[in-house]
N, C-alpha and C positions, 0 to 999 in steps of 0.2 A: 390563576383562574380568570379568562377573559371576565368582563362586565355584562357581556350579551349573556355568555351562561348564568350566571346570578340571576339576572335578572329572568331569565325562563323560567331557573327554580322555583325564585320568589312567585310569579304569576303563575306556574304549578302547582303550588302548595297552597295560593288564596283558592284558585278551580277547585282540588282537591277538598280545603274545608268547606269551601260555599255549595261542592254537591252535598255533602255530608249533613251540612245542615239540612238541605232540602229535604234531602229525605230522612230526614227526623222527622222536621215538620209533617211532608207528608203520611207519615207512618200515622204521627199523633190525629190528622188532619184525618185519617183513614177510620181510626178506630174511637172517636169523639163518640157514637151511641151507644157502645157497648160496655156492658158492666159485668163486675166481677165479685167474687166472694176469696178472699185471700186471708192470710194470716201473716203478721211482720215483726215476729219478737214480741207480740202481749201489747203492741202500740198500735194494731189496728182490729177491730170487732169481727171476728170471724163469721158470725152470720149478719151482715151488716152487705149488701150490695153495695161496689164503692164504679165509679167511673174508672178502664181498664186504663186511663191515661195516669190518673193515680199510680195503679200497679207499674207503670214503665218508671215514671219519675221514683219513686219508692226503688227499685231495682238499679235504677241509674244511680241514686243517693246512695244504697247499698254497697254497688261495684265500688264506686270512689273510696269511700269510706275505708273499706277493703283495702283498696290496691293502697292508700295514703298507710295505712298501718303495715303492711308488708314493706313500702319504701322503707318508713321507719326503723322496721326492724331490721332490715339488712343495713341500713346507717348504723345499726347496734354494733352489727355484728362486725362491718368492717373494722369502727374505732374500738370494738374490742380485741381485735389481731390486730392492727395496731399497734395499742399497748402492750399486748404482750411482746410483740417483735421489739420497741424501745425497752421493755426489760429485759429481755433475752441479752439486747447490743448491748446494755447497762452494764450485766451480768458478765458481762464477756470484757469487756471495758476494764472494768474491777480486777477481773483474772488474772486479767492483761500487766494491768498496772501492780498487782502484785509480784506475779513472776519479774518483772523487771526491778523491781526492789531487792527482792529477792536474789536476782543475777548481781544485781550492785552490789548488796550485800559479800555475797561471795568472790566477787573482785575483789574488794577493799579489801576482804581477810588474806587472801593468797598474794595481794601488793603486800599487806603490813608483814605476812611470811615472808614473805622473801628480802623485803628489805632488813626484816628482825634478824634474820640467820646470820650468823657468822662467818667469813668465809673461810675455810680450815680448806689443808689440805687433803684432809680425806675425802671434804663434799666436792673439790672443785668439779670432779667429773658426774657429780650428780652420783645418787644413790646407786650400789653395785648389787648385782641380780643375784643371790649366790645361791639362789633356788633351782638353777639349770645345772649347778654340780655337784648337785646331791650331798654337799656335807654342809655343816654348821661353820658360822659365819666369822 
């Protein structure tokens, strides 16, 4: 990314806030006489007329308030998948390493067979099938 594009972004995005702010201000700048009767959770007097620049700030402190516990919660939510995915890998890990004990296990016994056996001539050719001719053995 050339420097000239950066730098357009950068002077894009200060335009972009400094109208943003403007017309806040002016918004506030607009509705300076006017009053309001509102209600905020039991924390402001319901028949109490309050200046309506209150009710904006009070909804702006609300929004925030808001959207910062939603962030929050979905931070929960991701490190709580997460962890379950590192137990699952764990879980799996474990499995993992048992079967292969397991397969070891089973090696060793079929080396110490084989090296235990005798070697006769009846086994040299390995065990004989005598199930395909139908009589005893």
């Amino acid at each position: 990314m050339s420097l000239a594009y950066k730098q357009f972004k950068v002077y894009l995005r200060i335009i972009v806030v400094a109208v943003v702010v403007a017309l806040v201000g002016y918004i506030l700048f607009k509705n300076r006489n006017y009053t309001v009767q509102f209600w905020f959770f039991g924390v402001t007097d319901e028949t109490k007329p309050f200046n309506v620049i209150w009710l904006l700030w009070w909804t702006a402190g609300g929004t925030l308030i808001v959207a910062r516990i939603v962030w929050f919660t979905r931070g929960l939510v991701r490190d709580y998948r997460a962890i379950q995915k590192q137990k699952t890998e764990q879980l799996a890990a474990v499995q993992q390493s048992q079967r292969e004990k397991q397969l070891q296990e089973r090696e060793r016994r079929v080396a110490e067979m084989m090296l235990d056996k005798p070697a006769s001539a009846d086994n040299v050719g390995g065990p004989k099938d005598t199930s395909a001719q139908g009589g005893a053995p």
